[in-house]
C-alpha positions as CSV (number, residue, x, y, z in Angstrom):
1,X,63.2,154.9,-65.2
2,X,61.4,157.8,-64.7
3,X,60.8,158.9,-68.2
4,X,60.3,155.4,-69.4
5,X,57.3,156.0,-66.9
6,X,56.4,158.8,-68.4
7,X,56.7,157.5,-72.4
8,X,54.5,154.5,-71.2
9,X,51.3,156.5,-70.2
10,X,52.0,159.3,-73.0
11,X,51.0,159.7,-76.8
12,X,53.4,161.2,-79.0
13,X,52.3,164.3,-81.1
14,X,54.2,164.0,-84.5
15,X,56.4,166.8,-83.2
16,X,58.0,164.3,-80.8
17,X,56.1,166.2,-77.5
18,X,54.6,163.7,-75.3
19,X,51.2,163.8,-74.2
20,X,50.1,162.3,-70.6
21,X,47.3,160.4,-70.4
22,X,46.1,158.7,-67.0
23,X,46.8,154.8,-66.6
24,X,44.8,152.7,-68.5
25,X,45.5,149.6,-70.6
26,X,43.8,151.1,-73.6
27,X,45.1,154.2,-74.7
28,X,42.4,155.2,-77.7
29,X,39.4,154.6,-75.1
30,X,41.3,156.7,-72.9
31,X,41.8,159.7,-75.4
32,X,38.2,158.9,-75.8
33,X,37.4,159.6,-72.6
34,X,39.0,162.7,-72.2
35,X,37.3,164.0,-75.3
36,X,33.7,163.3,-74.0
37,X,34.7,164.6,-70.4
38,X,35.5,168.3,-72.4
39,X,32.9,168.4,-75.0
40,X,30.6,170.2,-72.8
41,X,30.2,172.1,-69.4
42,X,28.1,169.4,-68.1
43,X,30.0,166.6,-69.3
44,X,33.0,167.9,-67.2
45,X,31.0,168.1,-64.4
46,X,29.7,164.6,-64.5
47,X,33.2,163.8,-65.1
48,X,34.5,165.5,-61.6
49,X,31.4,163.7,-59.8
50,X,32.7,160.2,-61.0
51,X,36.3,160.8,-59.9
52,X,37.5,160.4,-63.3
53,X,40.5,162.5,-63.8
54,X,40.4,164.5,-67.1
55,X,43.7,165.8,-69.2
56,X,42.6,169.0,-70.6
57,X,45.5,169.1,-73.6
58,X,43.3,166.2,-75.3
59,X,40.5,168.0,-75.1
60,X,38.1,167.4,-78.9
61,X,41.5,166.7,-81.0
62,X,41.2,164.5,-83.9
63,X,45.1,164.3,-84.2
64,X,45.2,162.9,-81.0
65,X,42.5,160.7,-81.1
66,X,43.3,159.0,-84.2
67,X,46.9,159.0,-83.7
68,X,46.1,157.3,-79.9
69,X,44.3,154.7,-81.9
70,X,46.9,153.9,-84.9
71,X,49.5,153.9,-81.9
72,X,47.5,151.2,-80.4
73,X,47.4,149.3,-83.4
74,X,51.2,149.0,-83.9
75,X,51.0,152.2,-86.9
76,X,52.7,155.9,-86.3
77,X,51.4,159.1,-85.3
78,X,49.6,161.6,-87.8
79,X,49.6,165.3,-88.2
80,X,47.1,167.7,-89.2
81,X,47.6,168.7,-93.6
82,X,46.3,171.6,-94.8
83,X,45.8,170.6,-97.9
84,X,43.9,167.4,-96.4
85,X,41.9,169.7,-94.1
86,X,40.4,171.5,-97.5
87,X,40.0,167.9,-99.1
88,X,37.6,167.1,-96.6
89,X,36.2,170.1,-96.0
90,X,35.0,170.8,-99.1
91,X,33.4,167.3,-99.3
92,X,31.6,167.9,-96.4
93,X,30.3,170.8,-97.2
94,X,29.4,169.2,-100.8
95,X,27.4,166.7,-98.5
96,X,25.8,169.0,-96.1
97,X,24.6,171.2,-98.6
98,X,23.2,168.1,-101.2
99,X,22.1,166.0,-97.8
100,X,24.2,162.9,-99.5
101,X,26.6,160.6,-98.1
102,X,28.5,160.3,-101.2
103,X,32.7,159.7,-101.7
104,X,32.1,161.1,-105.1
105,X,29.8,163.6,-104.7
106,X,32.4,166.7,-106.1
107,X,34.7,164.2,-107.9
108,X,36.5,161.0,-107.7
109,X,38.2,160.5,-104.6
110,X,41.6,160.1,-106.8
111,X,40.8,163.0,-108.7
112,X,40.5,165.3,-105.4
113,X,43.7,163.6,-104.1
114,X,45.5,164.3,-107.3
115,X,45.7,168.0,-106.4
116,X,47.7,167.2,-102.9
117,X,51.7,166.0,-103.0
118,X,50.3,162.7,-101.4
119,X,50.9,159.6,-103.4
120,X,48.7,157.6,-101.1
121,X,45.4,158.2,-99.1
122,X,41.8,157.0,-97.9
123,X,38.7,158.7,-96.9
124,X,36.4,158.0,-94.3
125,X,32.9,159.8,-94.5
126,X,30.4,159.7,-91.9
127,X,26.9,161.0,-90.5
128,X,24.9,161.6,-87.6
129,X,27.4,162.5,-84.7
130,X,27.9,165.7,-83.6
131,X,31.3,165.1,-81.8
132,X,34.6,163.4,-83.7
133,X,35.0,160.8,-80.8
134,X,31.3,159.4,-81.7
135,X,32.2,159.5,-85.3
136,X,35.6,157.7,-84.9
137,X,33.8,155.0,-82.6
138,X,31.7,154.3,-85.9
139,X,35.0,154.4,-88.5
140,X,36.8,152.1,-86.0
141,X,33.3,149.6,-86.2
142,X,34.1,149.5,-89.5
143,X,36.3,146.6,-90.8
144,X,36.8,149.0,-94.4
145,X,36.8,152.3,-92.5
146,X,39.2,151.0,-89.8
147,X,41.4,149.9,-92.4
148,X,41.9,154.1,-93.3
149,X,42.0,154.8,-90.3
150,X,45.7,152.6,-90.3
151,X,46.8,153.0,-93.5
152,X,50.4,151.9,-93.3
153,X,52.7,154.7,-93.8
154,X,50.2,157.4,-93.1
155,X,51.9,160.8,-91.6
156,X,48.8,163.5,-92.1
157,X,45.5,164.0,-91.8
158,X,42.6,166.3,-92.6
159,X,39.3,166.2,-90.9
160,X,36.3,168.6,-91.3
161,X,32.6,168.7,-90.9
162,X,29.2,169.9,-92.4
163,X,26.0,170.6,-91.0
164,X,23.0,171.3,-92.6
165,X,19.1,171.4,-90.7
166,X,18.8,167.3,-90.4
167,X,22.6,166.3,-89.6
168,X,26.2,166.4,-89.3
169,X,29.0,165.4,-91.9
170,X,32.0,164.3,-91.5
171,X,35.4,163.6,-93.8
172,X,38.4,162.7,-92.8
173,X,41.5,162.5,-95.4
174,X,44.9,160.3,-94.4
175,X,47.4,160.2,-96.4
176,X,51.5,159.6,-96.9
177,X,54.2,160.4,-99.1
């Protein structure tokens, strides 16, 4: 009983670890939560005057976040790729440095995939947040970027950002075998 407890307020990591989150019917707004209460000195403070209980091991993770939000929709956990992680990186850095939103700004998505062992993936690309839980609110606003987000089958991810002197970029790469 006790470790069904456990399981039912948890998220499992890929790895099979389980992480605790506090009660709450919604587990992604949760993981949400507990990114914006550690994404600044102040914000933790706020978060201690409200009450609000705050699980440090979530903390500004995109695996968690994203993997909190496809286990909420009935898909599995990712894990980080690094192969992925250099797809979108260099795409954001190709849209920082040009200041364009662009999925085809260095090549063809498919073309950048083709160098990765992954026979299936999406991209999501974004602006104008300067945290990952701000920019995964807007992806999962998104009918076409929420579909990404729960690709069917998806094990891996790569997410990585860009800033230039106007904004922030974002790319996020999921993909499975």
């Amino acid at each position: 009983m006790r470790l069904r407890k456990m399981l039912a307020h948890s998220i499992q990591t890929p790895r099979g670890t389980f992480i605790p989150l506090m009660r709450s019917k919604c587990r992604y707004r949760q993981a949400l939560h507990q990114q914006s209460c550690h994404s600044t000195p102040q914000s933790k403070y706020h978060c201690r005057a409200q009450n609000r209980h705050c699980v440090d091991t979530v903390g500004e993770d995109p695996v968690v976040l994203v993997s909190a939000f496809r286990q909420q929709h009935g898909e599995g956990p990712v894990a980080i790729s690094g192969m992925l992680t250099r797809i979108a990186q260099e795409q954001a850095n190709a849209m920082a440095a040009r200041d364009l939103l662009d999925h085809d700004l260095l090549a063809p998505f498919a073309h950048r995939m083709g160098r990765s062992r992954f026979k299936r993936g999406a991209e999501n690309i974004a602006f104008g947040h300067a945290d990952f839980a701000g920019t995964l609110k807007q992806w999962t606003n998104s009918s076409g970027h929420r579909a990404n987000l729960l690709l069917r089958g998806a094990k891996w991810i790569g997410v990585a950002h860009a800033s230039n002197a106007r904004r922030t970029y974002w790319a996020m790469v999921i993909g499975g075998d």
